[in-house]
Each structure stands twice: as C-alpha cells, then as structure tokens.
N, C-alpha and C positions, 0 to 999 in steps of 0.2 A: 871178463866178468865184471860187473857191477854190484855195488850193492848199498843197501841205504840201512843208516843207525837212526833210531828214534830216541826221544828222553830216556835215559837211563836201561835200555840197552845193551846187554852185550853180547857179542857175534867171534862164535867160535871157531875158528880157521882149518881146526885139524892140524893134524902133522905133515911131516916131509916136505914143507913149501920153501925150504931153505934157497934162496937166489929169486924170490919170487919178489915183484917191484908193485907196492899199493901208493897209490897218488889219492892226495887229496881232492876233493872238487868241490864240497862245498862244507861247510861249518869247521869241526875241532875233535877227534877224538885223540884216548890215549890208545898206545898198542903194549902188549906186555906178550914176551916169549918164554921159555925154557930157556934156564942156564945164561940169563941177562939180568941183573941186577936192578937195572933202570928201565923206568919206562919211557915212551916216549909219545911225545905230544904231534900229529901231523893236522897242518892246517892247511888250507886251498891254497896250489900250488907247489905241496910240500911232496917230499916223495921219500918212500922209506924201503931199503930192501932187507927180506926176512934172512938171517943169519946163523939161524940154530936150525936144528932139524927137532926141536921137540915143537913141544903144543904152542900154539898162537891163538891170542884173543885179542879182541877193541872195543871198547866200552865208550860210550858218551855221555856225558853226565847234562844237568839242565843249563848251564851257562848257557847254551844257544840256545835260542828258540825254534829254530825249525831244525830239520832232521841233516845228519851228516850226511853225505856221499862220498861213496870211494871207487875205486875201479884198481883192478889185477891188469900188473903189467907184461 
C-alpha cells in the first residue's frame, strides 16, 4: 500500500500494525505511536518499523513543498 501526505496533513494508521515497515519515497514526515515517547522524523530512503500495537499517526507539516510519499512494507 501507498500513500501520499499533503501540507499539514495527518494520516491515521489504526491499530495492530506492530512489525509493519513504512519507507519513505519522497519529502519528510513525522510518525508518533502509542506508548513511545518520541517521535520520529522518516525521510526518502528512510525506513521505520511500527513497534507498539496501539494507534499510529504521520503528519507533515509545510517545510516541504510538495506532498510526502510513503509505502507499507
């Protein structure tokens, strides 16, 4: 699955994706989960796997100008 963030943004993932792998492909968002402190920034090339089994969101804010892309691994 694929999916594309626009300016300001944000894209709700649901729960239960714990082990699931999101790659960046084009711009910068951030990702924030259940029960993680930190968030984290993935940028093209980057690859991040989901670790909690609570709720998962990504947000991208206007630093970039065109739209973020990602894809489920």
């Amino acid at each position: 699955m694929e999916g594309r963030l626009n300016k300001w943004e944000i894209f709700k993932f649901g729960e239960a994706l714990r082990g699931v792998n999101i790659a960046g492909r084009k711009g910068r968002f951030w990702l924030t989960q259940t029960a993680d402190s930190h968030d984290h920034v993935v940028r093209v090339g980057d690859n991040f796997t989901i670790r909690t089994e609570g709720k998962f969101l990504s947000y991208r804010s206007a630093e970039t100008q065109s739209s973020s892309y990602f894809c489920f691994q």
